[in-house]
C-alpha positions as CSV (number, residue, x, y, z in Angstrom):
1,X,100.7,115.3,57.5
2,X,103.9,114.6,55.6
3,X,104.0,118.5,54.8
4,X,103.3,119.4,58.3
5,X,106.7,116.9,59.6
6,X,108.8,118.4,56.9
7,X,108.5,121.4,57.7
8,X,108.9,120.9,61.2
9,X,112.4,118.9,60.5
10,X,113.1,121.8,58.3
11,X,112.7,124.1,60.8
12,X,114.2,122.5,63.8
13,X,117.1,121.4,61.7
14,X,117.5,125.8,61.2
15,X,117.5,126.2,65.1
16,X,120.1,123.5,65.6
17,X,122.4,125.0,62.5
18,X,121.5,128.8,64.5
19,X,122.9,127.8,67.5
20,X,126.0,126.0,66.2
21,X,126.7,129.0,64.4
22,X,127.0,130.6,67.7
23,X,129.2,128.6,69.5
24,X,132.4,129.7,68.5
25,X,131.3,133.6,70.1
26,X,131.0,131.7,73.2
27,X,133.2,131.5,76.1
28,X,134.5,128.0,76.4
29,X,133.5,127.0,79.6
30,X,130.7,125.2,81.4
31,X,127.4,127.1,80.9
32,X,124.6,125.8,84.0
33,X,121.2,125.3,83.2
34,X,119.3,128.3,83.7
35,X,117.8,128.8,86.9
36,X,114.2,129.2,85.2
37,X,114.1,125.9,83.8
38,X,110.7,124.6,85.7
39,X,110.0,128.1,86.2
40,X,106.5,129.0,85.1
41,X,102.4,128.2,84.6
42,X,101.3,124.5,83.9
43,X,98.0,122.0,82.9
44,X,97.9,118.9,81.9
45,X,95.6,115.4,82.2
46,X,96.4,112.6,84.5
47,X,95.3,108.9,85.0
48,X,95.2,105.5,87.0
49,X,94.0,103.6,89.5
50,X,92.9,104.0,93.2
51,X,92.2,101.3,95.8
52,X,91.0,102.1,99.4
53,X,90.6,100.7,102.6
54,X,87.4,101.6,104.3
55,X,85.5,100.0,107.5
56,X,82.3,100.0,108.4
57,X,81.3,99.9,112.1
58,X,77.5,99.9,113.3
59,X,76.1,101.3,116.6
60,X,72.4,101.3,117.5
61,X,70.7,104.7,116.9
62,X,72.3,107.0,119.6
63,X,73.7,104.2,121.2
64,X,76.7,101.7,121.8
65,X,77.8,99.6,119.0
66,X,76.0,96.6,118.3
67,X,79.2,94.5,117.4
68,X,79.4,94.6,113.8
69,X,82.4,95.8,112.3
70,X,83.4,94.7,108.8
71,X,86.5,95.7,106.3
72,X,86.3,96.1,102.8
73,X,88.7,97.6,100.0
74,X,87.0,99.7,97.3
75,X,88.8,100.1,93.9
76,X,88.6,101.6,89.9
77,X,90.1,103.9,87.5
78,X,89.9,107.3,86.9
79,X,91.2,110.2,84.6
80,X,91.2,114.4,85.6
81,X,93.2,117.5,84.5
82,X,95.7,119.6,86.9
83,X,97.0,123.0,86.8
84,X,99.6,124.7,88.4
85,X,102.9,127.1,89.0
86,X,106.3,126.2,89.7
87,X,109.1,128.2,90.8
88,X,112.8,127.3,90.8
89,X,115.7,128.4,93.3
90,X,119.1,126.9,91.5
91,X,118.3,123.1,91.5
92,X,115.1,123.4,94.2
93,X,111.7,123.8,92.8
94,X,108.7,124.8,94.7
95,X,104.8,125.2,93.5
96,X,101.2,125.0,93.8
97,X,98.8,122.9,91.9
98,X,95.4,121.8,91.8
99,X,93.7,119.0,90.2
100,X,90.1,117.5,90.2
101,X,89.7,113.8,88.8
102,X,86.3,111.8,87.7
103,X,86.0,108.0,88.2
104,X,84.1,105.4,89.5
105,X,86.1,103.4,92.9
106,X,83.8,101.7,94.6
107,X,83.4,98.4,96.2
108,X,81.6,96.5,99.4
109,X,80.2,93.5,100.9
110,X,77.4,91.1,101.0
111,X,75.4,89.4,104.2
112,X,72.9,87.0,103.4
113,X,70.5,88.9,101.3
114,X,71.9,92.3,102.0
115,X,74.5,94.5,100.0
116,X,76.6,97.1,101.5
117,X,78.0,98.9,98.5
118,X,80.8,102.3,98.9
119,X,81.6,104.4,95.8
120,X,83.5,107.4,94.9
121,X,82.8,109.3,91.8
122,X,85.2,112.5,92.2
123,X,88.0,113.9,94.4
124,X,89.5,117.2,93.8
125,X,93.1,118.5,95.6
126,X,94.9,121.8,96.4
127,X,98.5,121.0,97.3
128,X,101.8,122.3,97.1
129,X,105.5,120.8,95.6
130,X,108.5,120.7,96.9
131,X,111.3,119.0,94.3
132,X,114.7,119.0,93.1
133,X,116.2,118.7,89.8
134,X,118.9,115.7,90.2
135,X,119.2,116.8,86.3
136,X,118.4,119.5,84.4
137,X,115.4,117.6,83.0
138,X,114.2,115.5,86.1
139,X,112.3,117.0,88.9
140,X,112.0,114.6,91.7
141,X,109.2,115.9,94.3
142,X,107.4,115.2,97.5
143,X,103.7,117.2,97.6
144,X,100.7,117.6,100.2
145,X,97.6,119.5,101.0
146,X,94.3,119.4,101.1
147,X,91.7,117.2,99.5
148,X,87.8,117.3,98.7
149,X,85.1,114.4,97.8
150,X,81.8,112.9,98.0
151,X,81.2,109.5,99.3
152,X,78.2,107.5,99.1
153,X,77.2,104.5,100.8
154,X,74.1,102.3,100.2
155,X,72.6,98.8,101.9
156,X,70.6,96.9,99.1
157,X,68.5,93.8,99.8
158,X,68.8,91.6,96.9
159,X,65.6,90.0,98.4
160,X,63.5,93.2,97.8
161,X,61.9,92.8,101.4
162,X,62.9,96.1,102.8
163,X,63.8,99.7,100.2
164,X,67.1,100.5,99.4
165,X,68.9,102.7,102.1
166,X,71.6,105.2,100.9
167,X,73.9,108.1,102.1
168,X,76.1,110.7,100.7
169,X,78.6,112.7,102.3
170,X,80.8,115.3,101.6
171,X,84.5,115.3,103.5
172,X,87.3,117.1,103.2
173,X,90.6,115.7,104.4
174,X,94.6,115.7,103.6
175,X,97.0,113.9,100.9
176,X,100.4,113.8,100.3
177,X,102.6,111.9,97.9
178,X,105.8,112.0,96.0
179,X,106.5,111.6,92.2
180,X,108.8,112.4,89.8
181,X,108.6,114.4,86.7
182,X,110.6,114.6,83.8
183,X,111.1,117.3,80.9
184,X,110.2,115.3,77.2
185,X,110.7,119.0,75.3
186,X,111.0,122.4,76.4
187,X,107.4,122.3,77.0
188,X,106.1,119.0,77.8
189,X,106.6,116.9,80.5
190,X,105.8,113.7,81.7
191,X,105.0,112.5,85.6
192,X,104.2,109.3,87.6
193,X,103.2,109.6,90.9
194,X,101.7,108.0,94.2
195,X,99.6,109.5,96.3
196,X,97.7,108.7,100.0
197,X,94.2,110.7,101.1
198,X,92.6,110.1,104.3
199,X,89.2,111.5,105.3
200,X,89.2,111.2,108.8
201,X,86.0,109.3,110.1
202,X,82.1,109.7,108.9
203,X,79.5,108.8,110.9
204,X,76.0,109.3,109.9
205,X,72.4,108.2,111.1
206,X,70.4,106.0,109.0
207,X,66.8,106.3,110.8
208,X,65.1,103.4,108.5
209,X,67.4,100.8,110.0
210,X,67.4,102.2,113.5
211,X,71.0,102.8,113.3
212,X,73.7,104.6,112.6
213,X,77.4,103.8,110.8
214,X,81.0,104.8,111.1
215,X,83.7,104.7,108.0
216,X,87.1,104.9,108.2
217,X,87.9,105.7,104.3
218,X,91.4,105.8,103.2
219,X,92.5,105.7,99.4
220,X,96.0,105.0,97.7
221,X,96.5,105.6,93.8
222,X,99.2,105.3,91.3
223,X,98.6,108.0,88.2
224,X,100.7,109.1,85.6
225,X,100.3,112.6,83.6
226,X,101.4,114.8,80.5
227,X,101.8,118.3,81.5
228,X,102.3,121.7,78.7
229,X,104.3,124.5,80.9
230,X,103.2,127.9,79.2
């Protein structure tokens, strides 16, 4: 290891001597930062945590509601990977990026005996970036699109008098967010971002109970990131 950071001083200490050497041949003036700086392919990992705001509202199979309507807020960490393209116009940057995270949010209520449990275990994102570089290292950025999950749902009675009842449902809704990123080497950078998804409202029927159930989910989450730009 001690090796390995000599010889990396050694050799970053030869690039820095290079390019003073060539300063002198240069005209003195101002040079700007090239207009490729964010320009370019990009992966990475992300992180954090997502809380939600969901609502459940029952109706009697094929019929009017029967009154109940009950708010909870669903919450957890999770962890994914993201990959993208950016392109830069003089201090603007646009791109494209997808990502697909892995966690465990979930949350619910309880009623007597019975459990009403939510949980997501994955959401996945295609969006695209808008930015601008304040400085030649920070890319501030605003970003939206379209997002993809699985929710499951699930009544429990604790008493065991009646089977557990559950539902999963696939949605596809929007998100948009804003962030900022900034530029730790030539090639690494380092984000924090917040983002909102919303996906719409689910209704499904759940025969056993004679009944059927609408959610509102909505999910907010805070995640930072370390991307490699190839």
């Amino acid at each position: 290891m001690n090796r390995t950071l000599i010889c990396l001083a050694t050799l970053a200490c030869s690039v820095a001597v290079a390019d003073a050497a060539d300063l002198p041949m240069k005209a003195p003036r101002a040079v700007a930062a090239p207009s490729s700086g964010w320009t370019g392919f990009y992966a990475g990992v992300q992180g954090g945590y997502e809380w939600s705001q969901d609502r459940t509202v029952e109706f009697f199979l094929g019929g009017p509601p029967t009154g109940f309507d009950h708010g909870f807020h669903p919450g957890g960490g999770f962890g994914g990977v993201h990959v993208g393209y950016n392109h830069q116009f003089d201090r603007f940057v646009v791109g494209v990026e997808g990502d697909v995270d892995g966690g465990r949010v979930d949350g619910g209520f309880t009623l007597g005996v019975l459990r009403y449990d939510a949980r997501k275990e994955w959401e996945a994102s295609i969006r695209g970036r808008l930015g601008y570089t304040p400085t030649e290292r920070l890319l501030l950025y605003v970003t939206g699109g379209v997002a993809f999950t699985e929710l499951n749902y699930r009544w429990v009675d604790t008493a065991f008098l009646i089977p557990p009842t559950e539902a999963s449902i696939s949605k596809t809704g929007w998100v948009a967010g804003v962030g900022g990123e900034a530029a730790l080497t030539n090639r690494v950078t380092a984000r924090l971002e917040y983002r909102y998804s919303d996906f719409g409202t689910t209704r499904f029927d759940w025969p056993d109970i004679l009944g059927s159930y609408e959610q509102h989910p909505r999910f907010q989450s805070v995640r930072g990131g370390i991307s490699v730009r190839f």
